[in-house]
Every structure is written in C-alpha cells, then in structure tokens.
C-alpha positions in Angstrom: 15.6 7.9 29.9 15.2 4.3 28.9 11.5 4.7 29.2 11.4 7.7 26.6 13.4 5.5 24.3 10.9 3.0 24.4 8.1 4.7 24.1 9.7 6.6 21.0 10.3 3.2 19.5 6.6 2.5 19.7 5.8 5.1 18.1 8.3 4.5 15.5 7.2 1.0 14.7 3.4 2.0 15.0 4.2 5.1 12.3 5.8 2.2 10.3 2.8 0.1 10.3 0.1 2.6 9.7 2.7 3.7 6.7 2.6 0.1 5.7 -1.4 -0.3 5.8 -2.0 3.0 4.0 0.1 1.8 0.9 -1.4 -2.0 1.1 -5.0 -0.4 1.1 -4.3 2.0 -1.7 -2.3 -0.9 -4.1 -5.8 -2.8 -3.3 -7.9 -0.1 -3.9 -5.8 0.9 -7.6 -6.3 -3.0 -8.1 -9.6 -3.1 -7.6 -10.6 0.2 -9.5 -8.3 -0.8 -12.3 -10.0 -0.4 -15.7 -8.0 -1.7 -18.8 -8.2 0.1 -21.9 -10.2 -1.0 -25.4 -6.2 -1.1 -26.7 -5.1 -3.4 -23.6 -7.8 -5.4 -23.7 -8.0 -6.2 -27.9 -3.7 -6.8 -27.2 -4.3 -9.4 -24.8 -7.1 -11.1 -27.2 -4.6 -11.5 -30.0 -1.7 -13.0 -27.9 
C-alpha cells in the first residue's frame, strides 16, 4: 500500500512539472512571437 502511494505521488509531482514546462515554454514562445501593433508602437514613441 505504501508503495502505491508513492508511486502515485511521483506521478503527481511529475504531472505537475510537465504542466509547469508546457506553460513556461508557451509564455516564451507568446514572448518571443510577440508582434506590437503600428498603434502600440507610435504610443510608446510619444511617451
């Protein structure tokens, strides 16, 4: 029994962490990709 819980644990935590590199990766990539607009970038000129 104590083994099972273990195990399930592991897989818990490994879930987690795959969870947690999948939304890192896809912040990154929407950073990376990120094109401003004509509007946002003429705004940001006249501050």
């Amino acid at each position: 029994m104590q083994k099972a819980i273990i195990i399930s644990l592991g897989v818990l935590i490994g879930i987690a962490g795959i969870l947690t590199i999948g939304a890192h990766l896809a912040a990154a990539t929407q950073l990376a990709l990120y094109e401003p607009d004509e509007e946002d970038e003429n705004e940001a000129r006249s501050k």
